[in-house]
C-alpha positions in Angstrom: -97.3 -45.5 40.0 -96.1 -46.0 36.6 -96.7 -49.7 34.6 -94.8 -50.6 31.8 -96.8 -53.3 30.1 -96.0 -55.5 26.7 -98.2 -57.9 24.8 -96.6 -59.5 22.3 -97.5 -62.6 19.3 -98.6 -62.8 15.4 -100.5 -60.6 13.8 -104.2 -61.6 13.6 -104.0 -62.7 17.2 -105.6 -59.7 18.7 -102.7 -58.3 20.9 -103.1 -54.9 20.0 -106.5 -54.5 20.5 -106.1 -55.9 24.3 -103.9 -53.3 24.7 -106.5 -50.5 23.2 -108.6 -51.4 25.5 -106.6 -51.9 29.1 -105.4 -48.2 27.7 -108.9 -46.7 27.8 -109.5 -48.5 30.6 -106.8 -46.6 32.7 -107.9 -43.5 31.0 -111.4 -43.4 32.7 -109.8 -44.1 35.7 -108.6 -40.8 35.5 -104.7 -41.8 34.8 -102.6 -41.0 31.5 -102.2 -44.3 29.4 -100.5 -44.6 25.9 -100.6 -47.4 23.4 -97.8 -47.9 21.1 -97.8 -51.0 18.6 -95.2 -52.4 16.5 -96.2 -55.1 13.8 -94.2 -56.4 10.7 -95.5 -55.8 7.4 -96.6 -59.0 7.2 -99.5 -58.2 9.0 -101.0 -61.7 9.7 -98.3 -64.0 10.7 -95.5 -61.4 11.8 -94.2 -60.6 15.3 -96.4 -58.1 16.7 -96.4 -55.9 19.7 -98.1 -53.3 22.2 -96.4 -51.4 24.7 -99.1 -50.5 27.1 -97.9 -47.3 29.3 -100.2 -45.8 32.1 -99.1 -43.4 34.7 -100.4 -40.5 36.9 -98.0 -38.3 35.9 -98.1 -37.4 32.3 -96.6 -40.0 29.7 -93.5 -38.0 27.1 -92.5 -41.4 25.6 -94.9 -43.7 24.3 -93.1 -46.7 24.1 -92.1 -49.2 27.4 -88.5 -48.3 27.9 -86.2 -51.3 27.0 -84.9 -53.4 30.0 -87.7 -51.7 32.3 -91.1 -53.8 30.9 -92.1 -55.3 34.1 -95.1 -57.2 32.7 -94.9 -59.0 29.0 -97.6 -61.6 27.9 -96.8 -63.6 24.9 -98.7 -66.1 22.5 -96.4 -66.4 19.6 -93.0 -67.7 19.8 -91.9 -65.0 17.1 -93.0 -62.1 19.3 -91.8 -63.6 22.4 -88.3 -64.0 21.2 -88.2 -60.8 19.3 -89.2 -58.7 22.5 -88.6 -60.7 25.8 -85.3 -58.4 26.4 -87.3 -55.9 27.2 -88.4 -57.4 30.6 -86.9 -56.4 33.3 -84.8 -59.4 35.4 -87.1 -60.4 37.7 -90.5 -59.3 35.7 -93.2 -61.6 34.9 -94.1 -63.3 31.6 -97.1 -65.3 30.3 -96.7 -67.4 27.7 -99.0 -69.8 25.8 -97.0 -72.7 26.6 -98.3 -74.6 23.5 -96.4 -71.6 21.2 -93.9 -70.6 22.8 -91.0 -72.1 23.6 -88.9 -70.1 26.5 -84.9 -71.6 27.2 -83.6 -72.5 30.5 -81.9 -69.3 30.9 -85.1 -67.8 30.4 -86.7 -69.2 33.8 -83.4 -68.1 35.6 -84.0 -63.9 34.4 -88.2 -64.1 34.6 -91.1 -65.1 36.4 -92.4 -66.9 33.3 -96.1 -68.6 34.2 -97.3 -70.8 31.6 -101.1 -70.7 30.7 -102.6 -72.2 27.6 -104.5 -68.5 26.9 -105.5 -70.0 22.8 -106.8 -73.5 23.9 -108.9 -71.6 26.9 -110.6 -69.5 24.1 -111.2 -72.0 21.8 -112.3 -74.8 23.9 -113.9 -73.3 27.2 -115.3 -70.1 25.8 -115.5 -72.1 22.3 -114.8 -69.0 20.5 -111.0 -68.5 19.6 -111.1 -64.9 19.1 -111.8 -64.7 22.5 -107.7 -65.0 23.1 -107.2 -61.6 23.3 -109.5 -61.0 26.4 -108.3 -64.0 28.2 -105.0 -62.6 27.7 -106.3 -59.1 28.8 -107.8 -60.2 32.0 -104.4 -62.2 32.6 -102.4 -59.2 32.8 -104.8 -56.6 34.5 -105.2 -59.4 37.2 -101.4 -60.3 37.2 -99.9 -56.8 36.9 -102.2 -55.2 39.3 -102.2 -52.4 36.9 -105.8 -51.5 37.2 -109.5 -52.1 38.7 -110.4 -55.2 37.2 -114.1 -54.7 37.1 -113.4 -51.2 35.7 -111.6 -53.1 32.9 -113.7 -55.4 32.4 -116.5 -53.3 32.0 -114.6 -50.7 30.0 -113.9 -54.2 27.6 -117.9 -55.1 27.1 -118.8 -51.6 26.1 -116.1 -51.8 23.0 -116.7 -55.4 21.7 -119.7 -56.0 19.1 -123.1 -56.5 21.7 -123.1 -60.2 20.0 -119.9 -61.1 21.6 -120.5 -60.0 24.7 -121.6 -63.0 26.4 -118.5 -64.6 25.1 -116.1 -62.1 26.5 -117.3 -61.6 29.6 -116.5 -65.7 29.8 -113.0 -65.4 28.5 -112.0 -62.2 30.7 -113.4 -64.0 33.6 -111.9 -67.7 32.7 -108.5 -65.3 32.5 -108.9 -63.9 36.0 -109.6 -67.9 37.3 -106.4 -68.9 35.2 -104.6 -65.9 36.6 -105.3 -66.8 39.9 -104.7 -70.3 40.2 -101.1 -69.7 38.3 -99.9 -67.3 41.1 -101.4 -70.0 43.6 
């Protein structure tokens, strides 16, 4: 099955790197996966995002084809609005609901879950930088794109071994928040 993934948000915010590492992640699961990012050149503070690609058959175009994304996760209102035409109608989006700002017509053409991804790093892992794995975990686990232990294990071996203890938290506080928004 192929997956058409997007993360999407500022630069600085660690969007890019989740989508390095759910990338790998389908790679030692023995499927193809490509990573293509797209950032402004202001590269803190400009719209930024990864198109996250994993198939078993073998990928020829590394980027999600526009109007097909079925899965975007956003946690800048910049990216979000830059990028949400991608999703397909129907197709889920998360959005930090504290930055981003979706219109009524938006809830009509997506599935669009709120779930406060920055204030769940910052305050219950207590590290902010965490976002990026919370956000992580929220797509593998709402995408059903890959084996979330796989992923998550395939996350711990490429962080610093310092921040391990953190990330584990935040990718497992993403799974709980995942859950309970599909509840």
């Amino acid at each position: 099955m192929k997956y058409q993934l997007r993360f999407c948000g500022e630069g600085g915010q660690g969007v890019i790197t989740a989508g390095e590492i759910l990338a790998k992640a389908a790679i030692k699961e023995g499927r193809n996966a490509f990573k293509a990012s797209t950032y402004t050149s202001q590269v803190r503070g400009g719209p930024t995002k990864v198109d996250i690609i994993i198939d078993e058959n073998e990928i020829f175009f590394p980027y999600a084809v526009e109007g097909e994304v079925s899965f975007m996760l956003s946690t800048a209102d910049k990216g979000y609005k830059s990028f949400k035409d991608g999703v397909a109608k129907g197709g889920i989006i998360v959005i930090e609901p504290n930055l981003v700002h979706p219109s009524k017509s938006d809830y009509e053409d997506w599935k669009i879950y709120e779930i406060p991804i920055i204030s769940i790093a910052k305050d219950e892992v207590g590290n902010v930088a965490t976002q990026s794995v919370v956000a992580l975990a929220i797509a593998a686990y709402m995408s059903k794109c890959i084996d979330i232990q796989a992923l998550k294990q395939t996350m711990l071996d490429m962080v610093p071994a310092k921040t391990k203890d953190a990330n584990a938290k935040a990718f497992d506080l993403g799974i709980e928040y995942a859950q309970k928004a599909i509840s």
